[in-house]
Each structure stands twice: as structure tokens, then as C-alpha cells.
C-alpha positions in Angstrom: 76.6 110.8 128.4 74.0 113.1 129.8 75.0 112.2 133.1 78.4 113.2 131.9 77.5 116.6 130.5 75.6 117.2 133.6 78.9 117.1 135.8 79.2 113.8 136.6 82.5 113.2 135.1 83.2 109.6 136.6 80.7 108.4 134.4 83.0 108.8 131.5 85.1 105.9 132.4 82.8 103.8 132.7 81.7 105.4 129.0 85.5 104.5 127.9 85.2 100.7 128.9 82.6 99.9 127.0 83.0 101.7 124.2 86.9 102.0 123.6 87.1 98.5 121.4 84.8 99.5 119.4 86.3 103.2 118.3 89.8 101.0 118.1 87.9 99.2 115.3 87.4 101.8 113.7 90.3 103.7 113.6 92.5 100.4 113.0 90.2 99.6 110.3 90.6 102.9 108.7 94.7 103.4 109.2 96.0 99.9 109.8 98.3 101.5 113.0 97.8 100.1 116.0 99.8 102.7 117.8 97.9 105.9 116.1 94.6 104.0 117.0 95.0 103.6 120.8 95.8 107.4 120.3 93.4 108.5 118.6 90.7 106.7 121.1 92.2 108.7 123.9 91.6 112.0 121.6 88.0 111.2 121.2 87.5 110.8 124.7 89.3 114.1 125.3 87.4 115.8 122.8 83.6 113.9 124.1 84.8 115.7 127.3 85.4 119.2 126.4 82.7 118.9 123.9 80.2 117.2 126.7 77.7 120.4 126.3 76.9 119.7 122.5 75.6 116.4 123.5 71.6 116.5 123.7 70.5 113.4 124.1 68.4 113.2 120.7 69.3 110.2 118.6 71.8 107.5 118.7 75.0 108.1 121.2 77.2 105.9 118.9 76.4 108.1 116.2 77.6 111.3 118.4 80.4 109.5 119.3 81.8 108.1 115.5 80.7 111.7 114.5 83.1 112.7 117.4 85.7 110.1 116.2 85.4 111.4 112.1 86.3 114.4 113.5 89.1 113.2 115.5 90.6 111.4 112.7 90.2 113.9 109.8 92.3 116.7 112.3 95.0 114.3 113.1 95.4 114.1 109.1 94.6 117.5 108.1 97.5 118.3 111.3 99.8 116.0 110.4 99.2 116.2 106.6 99.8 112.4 106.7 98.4 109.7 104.1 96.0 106.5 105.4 98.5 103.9 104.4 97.9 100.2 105.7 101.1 99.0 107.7 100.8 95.5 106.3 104.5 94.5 108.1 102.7 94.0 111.4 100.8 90.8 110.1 103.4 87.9 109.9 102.5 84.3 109.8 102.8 82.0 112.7 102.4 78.3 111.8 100.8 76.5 114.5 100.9 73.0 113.0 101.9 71.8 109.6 98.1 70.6 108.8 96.5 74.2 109.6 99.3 76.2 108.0 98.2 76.6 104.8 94.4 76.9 105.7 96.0 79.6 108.1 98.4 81.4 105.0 95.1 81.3 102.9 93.2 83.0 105.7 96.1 85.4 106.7 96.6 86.0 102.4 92.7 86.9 101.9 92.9 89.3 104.8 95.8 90.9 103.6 94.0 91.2 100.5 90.8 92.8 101.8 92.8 95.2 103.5 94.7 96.9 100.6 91.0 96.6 98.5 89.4 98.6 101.7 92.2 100.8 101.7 91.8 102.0 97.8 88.6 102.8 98.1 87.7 106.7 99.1 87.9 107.5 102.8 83.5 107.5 102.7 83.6 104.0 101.0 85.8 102.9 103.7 84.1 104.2 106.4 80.8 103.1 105.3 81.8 99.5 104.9 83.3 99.8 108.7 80.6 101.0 110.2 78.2 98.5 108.1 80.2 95.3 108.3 82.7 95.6 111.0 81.0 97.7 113.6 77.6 96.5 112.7 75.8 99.7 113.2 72.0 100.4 112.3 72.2 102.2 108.9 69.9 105.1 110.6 73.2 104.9 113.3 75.3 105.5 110.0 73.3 108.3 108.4 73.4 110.2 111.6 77.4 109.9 111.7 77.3 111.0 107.6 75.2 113.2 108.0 72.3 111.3 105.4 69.1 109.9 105.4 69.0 106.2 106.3 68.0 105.4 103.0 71.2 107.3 101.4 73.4 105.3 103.9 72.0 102.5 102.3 73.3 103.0 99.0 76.3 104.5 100.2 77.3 101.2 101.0 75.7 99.0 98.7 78.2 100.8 96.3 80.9 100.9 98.4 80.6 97.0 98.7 80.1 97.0 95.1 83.5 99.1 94.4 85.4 97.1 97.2 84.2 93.5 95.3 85.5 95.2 91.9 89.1 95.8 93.7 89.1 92.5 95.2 88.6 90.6 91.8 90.6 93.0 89.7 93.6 92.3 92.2 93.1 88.6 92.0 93.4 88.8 88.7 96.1 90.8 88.4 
């Protein structure tokens, strides 16, 4: 990136392969919509671009860049004054074989599940538990992006996994 912001602007291609699966993650993770995702990568590419100058170099790139990609996703919503809402439709069942069907239904079923639980908790919670557990990112990465100590990221999601297991077991109950 500091080659970037010194005017080499090739570089951020090669920026954009190797990081755009990863902000995909995290934007699926958070909205469920494929389409808005791939979208919204572009936009934080645009925006790491046109923003290149406020890069310094000091601590974590990935935690520039999801700080970038928060503030990505929080204008398309404030812009579009939509709601995070999981599209659940897109996640059919294909049998493969009549032995591994229902081992696949359970496995589909308890995904479906995790989703709707991740997408009640509060839009921190959520992130959190995507950076922590799906992105796997340091929590010193995390309090960077949150703008907390690494200590506080900690128990941010410690009780956001704590919530998201209270979810999960009050739906399977209910």
C-alpha cells in the first residue's frame, strides 16, 4: 500500500488479488448478498484509492483496510437506508447421494441456523465474531478496525460468542 500511495498505482491490483476473498467474507458474512458483496469489494478498492494519502504505514494493513471496508458498508446503508437482512433463498439443497443427504440437510440446517443467530445479534457482535472466527484476525488486528484496545476486543467477542450461543440454543428450543 505505500507503494500505492507513493504513485504506483499498479500495485493495487495486485493488492485486489490477494485481498478481495477476504473483504467478500466479510461483507457476505455481514449481509448474506452475494451481489451487494462483490459490490461493495469494488467500493473499498475505490475508496483505498482515493483515500491512498491517509495510509501511513503504522500498524496492521488489514486493519486499514476492514476499517476502510466498515466504512464502506455503513454508507451504503446509511445511503440506501436499507436493513442487513440474510437472503436465506439462495441456499437450496442438492442431494448428492441418498447416504450423504441427510448428513448434508443436517449440515446445510445448522448453517442456516447460525446465520439467522449471527444475523440478530447487533451489527458490532456480528462483526466481531467475523473478524474473530471467520477471518481469523489477530485481536490487536480487530481493536485497530474498532477502534479498542486489544484487550477490549477480547471481550467484545467473548460476549458476542456468548450472546450468539444464547440465540442459537433459544432457537433450537423454540
Amino acid at each position: 500500500m505505500l507503494k500505492v500511495k507513493s504513485g504506483d498505482l499498479d500495485k493495487l491490483g495486485l493488492l485486489y488479488e490477494r485481498h478481495k476473498r477476504r473483504l467478500f467474507g466479510f461483507f457476505y458474512n455481514m449481509s448474506g448478498d452475494p451481489n451487494l458483496s462483490e459490490d461493495l469489494v469494488q467500493n473499498v478498492f475505490v475508496r483505498m484509492l482515493k483515500y491512498r494519502h491517509t495510509y501511513s504505514g503504522e500498524g496492521s494493513f488489514l486493519a486499514w483496510m476492514f476499517r476502510t471496508a466498515r466504512n464502506v458498508k455503513y454508507d451504503h446503508y446509511k445511503k440506501n437506508k436499507e436493513l442487513i437482512q440474510a437472503d436465506l433463498s439462495s441456499w437450496d439443497y442438492k442431494m448428492v447421494d441418498n447416504d450423504n443427504a441427510i448428513a448434508q440437510m443436517e449440515k446445510k440446517d445448522n448453517l442456516v441456523l447460525l446465520r439467522k443467530a449471527l444475523m440478530q445479534l447487533g451489527e458490532e457482535q456480528r462483526e466481531v465474531i467475523v473478524f474473530s472466527k471467520l477471518k481469523e484476525m489477530k485481536f490487536s488486528e480487530i481493536g485497530e478496525v474498532l477502534g479498542c484496545s486489544e484487550g477490549a476486543a477480547k471481550v467484545k467477542a467473548h460476549r458476542a460468542l456468548k450472546e450468539l450461543k444464547r440465540i442459537v440454543q433459544k432457537m433450537e428450543i423454540g
